[in-house]
Every structure is written in structure tokens, then in C-alpha cells.
LOKOLDO-802982 format. One record per residue (C-alpha): x, y, z. Coordinates in nm, 2 decimals, padded with zeros to 4 digits. Example, Ala and Ser with C-alpha at 12.3 -4.5 7.8 and 13.67 -1.06 7.14 Angstrom:
<pts>
<X: 01.23 Y: -00.45 Z: 00.78>
<X: 01.37 Y: -00.11 Z: 00.71>
</pts>
This chain:
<pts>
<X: 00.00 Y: 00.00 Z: 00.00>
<X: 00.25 Y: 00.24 Z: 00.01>
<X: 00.25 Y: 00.35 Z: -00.34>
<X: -00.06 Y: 00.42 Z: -00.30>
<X: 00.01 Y: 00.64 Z: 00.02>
<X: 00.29 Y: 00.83 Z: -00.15>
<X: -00.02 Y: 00.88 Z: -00.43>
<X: -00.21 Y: 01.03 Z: -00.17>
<X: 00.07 Y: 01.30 Z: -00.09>
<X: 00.10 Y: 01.39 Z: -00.46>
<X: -00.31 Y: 01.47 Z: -00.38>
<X: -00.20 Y: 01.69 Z: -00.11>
<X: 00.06 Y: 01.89 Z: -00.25>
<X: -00.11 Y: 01.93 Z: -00.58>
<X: -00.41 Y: 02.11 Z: -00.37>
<X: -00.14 Y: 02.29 Z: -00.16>
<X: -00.01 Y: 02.42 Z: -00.52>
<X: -00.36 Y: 02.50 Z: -00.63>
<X: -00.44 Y: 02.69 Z: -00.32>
<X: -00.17 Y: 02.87 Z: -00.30>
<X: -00.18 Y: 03.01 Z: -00.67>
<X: -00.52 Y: 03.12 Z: -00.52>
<X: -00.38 Y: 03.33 Z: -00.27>
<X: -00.06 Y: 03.43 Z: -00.38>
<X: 00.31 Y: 03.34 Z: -00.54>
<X: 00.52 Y: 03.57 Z: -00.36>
<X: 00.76 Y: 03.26 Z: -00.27>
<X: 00.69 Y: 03.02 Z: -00.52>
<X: 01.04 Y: 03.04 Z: -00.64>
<X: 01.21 Y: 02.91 Z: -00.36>
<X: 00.99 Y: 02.61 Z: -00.34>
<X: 01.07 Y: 02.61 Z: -00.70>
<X: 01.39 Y: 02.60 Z: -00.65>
<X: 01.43 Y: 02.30 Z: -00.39>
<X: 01.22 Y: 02.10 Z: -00.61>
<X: 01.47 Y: 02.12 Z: -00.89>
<X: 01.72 Y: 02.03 Z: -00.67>
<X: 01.56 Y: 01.75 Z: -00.59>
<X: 01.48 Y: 01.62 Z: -00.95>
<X: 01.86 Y: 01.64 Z: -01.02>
<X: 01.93 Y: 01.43 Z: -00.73>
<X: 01.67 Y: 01.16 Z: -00.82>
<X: 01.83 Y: 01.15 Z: -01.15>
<X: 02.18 Y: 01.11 Z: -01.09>
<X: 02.22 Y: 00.93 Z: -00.77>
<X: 01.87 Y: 00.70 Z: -00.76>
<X: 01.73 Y: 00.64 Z: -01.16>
<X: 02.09 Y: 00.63 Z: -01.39>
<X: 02.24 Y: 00.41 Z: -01.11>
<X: 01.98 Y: 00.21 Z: -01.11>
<X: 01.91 Y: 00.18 Z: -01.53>
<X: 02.33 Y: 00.06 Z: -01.53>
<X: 02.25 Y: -00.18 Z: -01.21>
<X: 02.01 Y: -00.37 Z: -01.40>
<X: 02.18 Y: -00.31 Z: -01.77>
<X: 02.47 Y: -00.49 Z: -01.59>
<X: 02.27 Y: -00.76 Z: -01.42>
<X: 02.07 Y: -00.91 Z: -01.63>
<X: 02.31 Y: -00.82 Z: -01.94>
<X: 02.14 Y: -00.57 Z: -02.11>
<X: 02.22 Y: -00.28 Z: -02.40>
<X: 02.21 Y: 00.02 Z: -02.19>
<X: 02.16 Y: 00.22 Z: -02.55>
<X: 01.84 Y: 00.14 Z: -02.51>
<X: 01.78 Y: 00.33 Z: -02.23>
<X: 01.99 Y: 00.62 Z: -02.33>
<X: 01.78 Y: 00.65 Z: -02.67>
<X: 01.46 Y: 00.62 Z: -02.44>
<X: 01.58 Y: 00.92 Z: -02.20>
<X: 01.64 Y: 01.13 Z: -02.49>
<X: 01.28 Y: 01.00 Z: -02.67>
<X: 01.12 Y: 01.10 Z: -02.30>
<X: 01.26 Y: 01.46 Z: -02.32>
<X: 01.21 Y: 01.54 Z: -02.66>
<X: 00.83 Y: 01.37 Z: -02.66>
<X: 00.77 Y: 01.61 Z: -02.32>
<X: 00.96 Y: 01.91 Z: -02.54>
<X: 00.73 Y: 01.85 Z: -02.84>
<X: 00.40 Y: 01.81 Z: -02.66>
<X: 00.42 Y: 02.12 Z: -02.43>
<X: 00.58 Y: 02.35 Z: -02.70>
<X: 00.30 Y: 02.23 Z: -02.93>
<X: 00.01 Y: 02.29 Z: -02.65>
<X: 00.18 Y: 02.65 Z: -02.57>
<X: 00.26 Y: 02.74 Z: -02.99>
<X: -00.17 Y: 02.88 Z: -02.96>
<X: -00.06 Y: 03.13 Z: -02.63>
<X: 00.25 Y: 03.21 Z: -02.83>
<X: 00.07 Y: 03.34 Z: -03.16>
<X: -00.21 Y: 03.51 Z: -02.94>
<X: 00.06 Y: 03.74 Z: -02.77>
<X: 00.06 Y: 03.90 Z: -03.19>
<X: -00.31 Y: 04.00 Z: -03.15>
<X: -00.33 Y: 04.14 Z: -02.80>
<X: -00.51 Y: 04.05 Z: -02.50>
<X: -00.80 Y: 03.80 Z: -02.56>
<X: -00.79 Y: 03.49 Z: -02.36>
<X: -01.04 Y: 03.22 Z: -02.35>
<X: -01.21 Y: 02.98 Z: -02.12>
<X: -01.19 Y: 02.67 Z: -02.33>
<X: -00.78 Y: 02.69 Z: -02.37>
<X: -00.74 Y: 02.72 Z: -02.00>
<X: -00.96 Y: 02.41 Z: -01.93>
<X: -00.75 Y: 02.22 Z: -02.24>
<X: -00.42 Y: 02.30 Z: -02.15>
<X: -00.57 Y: 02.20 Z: -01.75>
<X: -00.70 Y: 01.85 Z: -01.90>
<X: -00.35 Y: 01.85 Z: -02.04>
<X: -00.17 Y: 01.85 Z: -01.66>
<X: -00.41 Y: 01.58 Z: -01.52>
<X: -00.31 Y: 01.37 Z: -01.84>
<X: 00.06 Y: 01.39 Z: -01.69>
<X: -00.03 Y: 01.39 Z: -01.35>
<X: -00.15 Y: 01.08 Z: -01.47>
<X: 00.18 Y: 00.94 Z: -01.60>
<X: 00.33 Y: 01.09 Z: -01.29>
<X: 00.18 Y: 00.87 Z: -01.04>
<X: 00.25 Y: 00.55 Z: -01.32>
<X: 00.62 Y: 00.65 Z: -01.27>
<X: 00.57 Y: 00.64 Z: -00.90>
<X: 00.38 Y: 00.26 Z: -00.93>
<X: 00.65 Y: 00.13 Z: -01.15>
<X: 00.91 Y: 00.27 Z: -00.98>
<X: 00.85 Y: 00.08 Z: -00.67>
<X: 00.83 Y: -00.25 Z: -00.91>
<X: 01.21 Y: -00.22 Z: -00.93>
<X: 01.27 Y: -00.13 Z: -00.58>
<X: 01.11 Y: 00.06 Z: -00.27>
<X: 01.43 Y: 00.32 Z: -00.31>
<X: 01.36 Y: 00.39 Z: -00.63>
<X: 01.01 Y: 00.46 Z: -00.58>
<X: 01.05 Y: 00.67 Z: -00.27>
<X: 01.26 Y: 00.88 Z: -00.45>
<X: 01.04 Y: 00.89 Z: -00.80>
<X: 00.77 Y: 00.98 Z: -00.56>
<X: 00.96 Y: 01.30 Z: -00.38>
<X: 01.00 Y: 01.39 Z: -00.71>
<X: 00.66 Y: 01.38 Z: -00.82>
<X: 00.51 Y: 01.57 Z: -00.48>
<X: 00.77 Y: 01.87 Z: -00.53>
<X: 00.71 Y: 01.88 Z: -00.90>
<X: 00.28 Y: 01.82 Z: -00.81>
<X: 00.28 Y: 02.16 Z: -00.66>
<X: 00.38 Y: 02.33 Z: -00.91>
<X: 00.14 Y: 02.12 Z: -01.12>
<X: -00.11 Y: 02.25 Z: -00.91>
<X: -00.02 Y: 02.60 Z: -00.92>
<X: -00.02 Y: 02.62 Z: -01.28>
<X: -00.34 Y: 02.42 Z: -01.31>
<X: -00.53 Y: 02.71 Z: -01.12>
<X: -00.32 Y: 02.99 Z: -01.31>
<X: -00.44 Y: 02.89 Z: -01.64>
<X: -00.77 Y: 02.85 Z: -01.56>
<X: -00.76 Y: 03.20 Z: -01.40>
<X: -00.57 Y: 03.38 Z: -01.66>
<X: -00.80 Y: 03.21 Z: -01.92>
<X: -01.12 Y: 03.37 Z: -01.76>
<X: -01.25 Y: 03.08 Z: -01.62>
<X: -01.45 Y: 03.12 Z: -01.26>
<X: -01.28 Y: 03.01 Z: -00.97>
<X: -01.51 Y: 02.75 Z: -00.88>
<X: -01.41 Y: 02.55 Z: -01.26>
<X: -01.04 Y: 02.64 Z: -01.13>
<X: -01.10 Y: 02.41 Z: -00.81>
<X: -01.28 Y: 02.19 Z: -01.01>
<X: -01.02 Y: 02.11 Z: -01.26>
<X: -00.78 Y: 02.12 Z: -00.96>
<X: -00.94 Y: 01.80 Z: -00.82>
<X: -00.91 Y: 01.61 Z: -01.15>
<X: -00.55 Y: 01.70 Z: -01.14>
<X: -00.50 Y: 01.61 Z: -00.78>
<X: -00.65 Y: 01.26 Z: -00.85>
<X: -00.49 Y: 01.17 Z: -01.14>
<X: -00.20 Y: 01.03 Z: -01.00>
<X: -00.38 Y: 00.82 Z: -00.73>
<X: -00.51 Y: 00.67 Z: -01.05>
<X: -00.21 Y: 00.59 Z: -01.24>
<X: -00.04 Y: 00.43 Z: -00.93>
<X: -00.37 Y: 00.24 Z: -00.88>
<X: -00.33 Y: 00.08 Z: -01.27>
<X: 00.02 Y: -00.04 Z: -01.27>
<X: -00.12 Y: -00.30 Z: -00.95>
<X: -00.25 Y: -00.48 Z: -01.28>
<X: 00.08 Y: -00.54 Z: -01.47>
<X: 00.44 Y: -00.60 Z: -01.41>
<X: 00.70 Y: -00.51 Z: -01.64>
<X: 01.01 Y: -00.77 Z: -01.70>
<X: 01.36 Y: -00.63 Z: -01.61>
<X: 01.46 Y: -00.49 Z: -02.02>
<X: 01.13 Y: -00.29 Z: -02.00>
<X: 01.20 Y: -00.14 Z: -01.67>
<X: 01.54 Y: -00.02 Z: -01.81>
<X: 01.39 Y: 00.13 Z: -02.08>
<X: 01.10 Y: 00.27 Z: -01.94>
<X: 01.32 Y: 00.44 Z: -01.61>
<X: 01.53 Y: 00.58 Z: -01.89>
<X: 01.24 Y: 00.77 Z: -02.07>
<X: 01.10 Y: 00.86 Z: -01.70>
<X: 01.46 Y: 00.98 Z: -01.68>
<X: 01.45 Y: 01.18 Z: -02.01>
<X: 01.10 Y: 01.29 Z: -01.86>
<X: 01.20 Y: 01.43 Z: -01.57>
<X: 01.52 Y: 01.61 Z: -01.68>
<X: 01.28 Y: 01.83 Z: -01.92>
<X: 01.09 Y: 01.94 Z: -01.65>
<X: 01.35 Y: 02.01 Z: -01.37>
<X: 01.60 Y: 02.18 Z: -01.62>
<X: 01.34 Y: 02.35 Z: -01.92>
<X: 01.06 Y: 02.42 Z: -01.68>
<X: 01.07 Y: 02.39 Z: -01.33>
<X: 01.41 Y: 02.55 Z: -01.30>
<X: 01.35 Y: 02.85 Z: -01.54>
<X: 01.06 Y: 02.92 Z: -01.34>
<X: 01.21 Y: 02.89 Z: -00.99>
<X: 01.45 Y: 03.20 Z: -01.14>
<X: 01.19 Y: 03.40 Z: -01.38>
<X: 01.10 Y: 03.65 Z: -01.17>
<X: 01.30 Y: 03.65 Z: -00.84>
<X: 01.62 Y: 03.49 Z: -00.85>
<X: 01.84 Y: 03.47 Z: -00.57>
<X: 02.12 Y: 03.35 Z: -00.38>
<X: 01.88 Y: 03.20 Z: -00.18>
<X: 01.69 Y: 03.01 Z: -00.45>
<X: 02.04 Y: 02.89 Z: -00.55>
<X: 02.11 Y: 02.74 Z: -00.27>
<X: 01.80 Y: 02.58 Z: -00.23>
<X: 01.84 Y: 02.39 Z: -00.54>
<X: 02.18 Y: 02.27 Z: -00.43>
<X: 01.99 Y: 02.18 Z: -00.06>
<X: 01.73 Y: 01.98 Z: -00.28>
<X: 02.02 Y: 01.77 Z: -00.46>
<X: 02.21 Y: 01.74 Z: -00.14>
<X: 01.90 Y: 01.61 Z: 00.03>
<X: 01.81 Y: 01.34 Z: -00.25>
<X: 02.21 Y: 01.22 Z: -00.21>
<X: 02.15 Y: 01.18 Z: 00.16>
<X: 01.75 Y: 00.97 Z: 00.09>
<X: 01.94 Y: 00.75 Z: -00.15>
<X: 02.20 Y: 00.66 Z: 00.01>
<X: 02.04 Y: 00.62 Z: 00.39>
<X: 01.64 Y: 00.58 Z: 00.37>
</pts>
């Protein structure tokens, strides 16, 4: 049951992101910040150790993992910048925003948050470390989700009651995708290949999203060394949880 428990504090914070984009973002980019720090430090002390432990073991091509990190980043690259290519163009005719975009491009988060809490279920099939530390992961990164879940809505002239509503789906997604993968079992190759495009996933978002954000519009030394904290911290959970 415990992925399902860590599914239950990606609910949390993603209503803790929502929330707070309701009240106000004043500090969002230290939280930011940490959470970046963290994503590097799942990647390169928990998920690449782990894709070369079992490469090794079980006498794998570890290519296959690289290509499918680099297919998880690009797919991630191509499907936001393709959702945000409509805001873009808007920008050349002024200010008109609409409802239906801002509920879209929300559907569009729960669709991930989706995959998120998949990552946290099959990451636990290779090993409880591995999905603790997928799951950390997901909870810092669900905030944000949550955050920007509630700002499109709102900057899209959608009422704040569809806001919360589209927040829920969000927030429940992952409980659902940890709550599929207790119906199938992937064999030792697959679960190289599909930690390497969770890899390739997550380094989009830490190092083309998350971190770009955490630095947008107040950076500091302080959000600096939170993101070095947030590694540090994912160093110590690998190596003594």
C-alpha cells in the first residue's frame, strides 16, 4: 500500500499548489527551486544508477535506455511546446484569452499527472528506493502542477469554482495511475527502458521548466542554494532511507 500512500501526498501537494496560486506566489520560487534540486538528485544518484545496475545484471544494451531518456525529453519538449505554440501566436493580437484553452491545457496537466503517479507505481516494481525517490520527485514537482493548473484556468477567464474543479481532476490523477500499474508487471529490459524515458522525462521538466521558473521572476542566492539543498537532500534519501 505504500505507493498508493505516496499517491495520496502527490493529492496533497497538488491542492497545496492550487491553493496557493489562489492566494498568492510571492515565494513560489524558492519552493521552485528545492524541487529542482531534488529532480537532479533523483536523476543522478537513484534512476541512472539504477538503469546501469540492472543493464549490468541481467546483461542488457544500456543504448536502449539512453535512446529512451532522450525520446522522453524530446516527446515532453514537443508536446508542451506544441500545447503553448496557440498562447504564443495570441501574444501578436493582444489580450484575448479564453475559457476553453485554460480548461484544455488543465486537462492537459491531469493527463501527466496521470503518467506521474504511473512512474511512482512502476518505480516501486524495481525497488522501494527507487520509488520513494520517483515519488519526492513527483510531490515537489505536483505543486507546481497545481499551481499552474489554477493559473491557467484563471488567466483564461474561467471562474474560480471551474479552477477548483479542474484542480481535483488533477490532484486525483496520480492516485489513479499508481492504482493501474497493481494490474501489470514489467520484465527487467522494459523497466530499463521505461526508467530511462522517466529519466529523459523528468530532466525536461527540472531543467526546461521547473528550474526557469524557480529564477523568472525573483532569483536569488537563496533560490540557488535551495536547489543545491534539494540535490544534497536526494544524495543523503538514496543513500540512507
Amino acid at each position: 500500500m505504500t505507493p498508493l500512500f505516496l499517491a495520496i501526498g502527490t493529492f496533497v501537494s497538488t491542492m497545496a499548489g492550487g491553493t496557493f496560486a489562489l492566494k498568492n506566489k510571492s515565494r513560489l520560487h524558492y519552493i521552485l527551486g528545492f524541487t529542482a534540486g531534488i529532480i537532479l538528485g533523483v536523476l543522478a544518484f537513484d534512476i541512472l544508477p539504477e538503469i546501469f545496475k540492472i543493464t549490468q545484471q541481467f546483461h542488457l544494451d544500456p543504448t536502449k535506455a539512453m535512446v529512451a531518456l532522450v525520446c522522453g525529453f524530446l516527446l515532453f519538449h514537443i508536446i508542451e511546446k506544441t500545447i503553448l505554440l496557440h498562447h504564443a501566436h495570441e501574444h501578436e493580437y493582444g489580450k484575448h484569452k479564453h475559457p476553453q484553452v485554460g480548461v484544455l491545457s488543465a486537462l492537459a496537466l491531469a493527463g501527466h499527472s496521470f503518467m506521474d503517479g504511473i512512474g511512482i507505481g512502476l518505480g516501486f516494481q524495481v525497488n522501494a528506493t527507487v520509488g520513494i525517490a520517483v515519488a519526492i520527485a513527483v510531490i515537489g514537482h505536483d505543486f507546481a502542477d497545481g499551481l499552474n493548473t489554477v493559473s491557467l484556468m484563471l488567466n483564461n477567464k474561467n471562474s474560480s469554482k471551474r479552477a477548483r474543479n479542474l484542480l481535483l481532476i488533477d490532484a486525483a490523477a496520480p492516485i489513479l495511475g499508481v492504482a493501474t500499474t497493481y494490474f501489470f508487471t514489467l520484465s527487467e529490459a522494459n523497466l530499463a527502458v521505461y526508467l530511462g524515458f522517466f529519466a529523459g522525462f523528468l530532466l525536461y521538466i527540472g531543467a526546461s521548466d521547473i528550474l526557469p521558473q524557480a529564477h523568472e521572476e525573483s532569483s536569488s542566492r537563496w533560490t540557488i542554494a535551495l536547489t543545491v539543498l534539494g540535490t544534497i537532500f536526494m544524495f543523503a534519501v538514496t543513500r540512507f532511507v
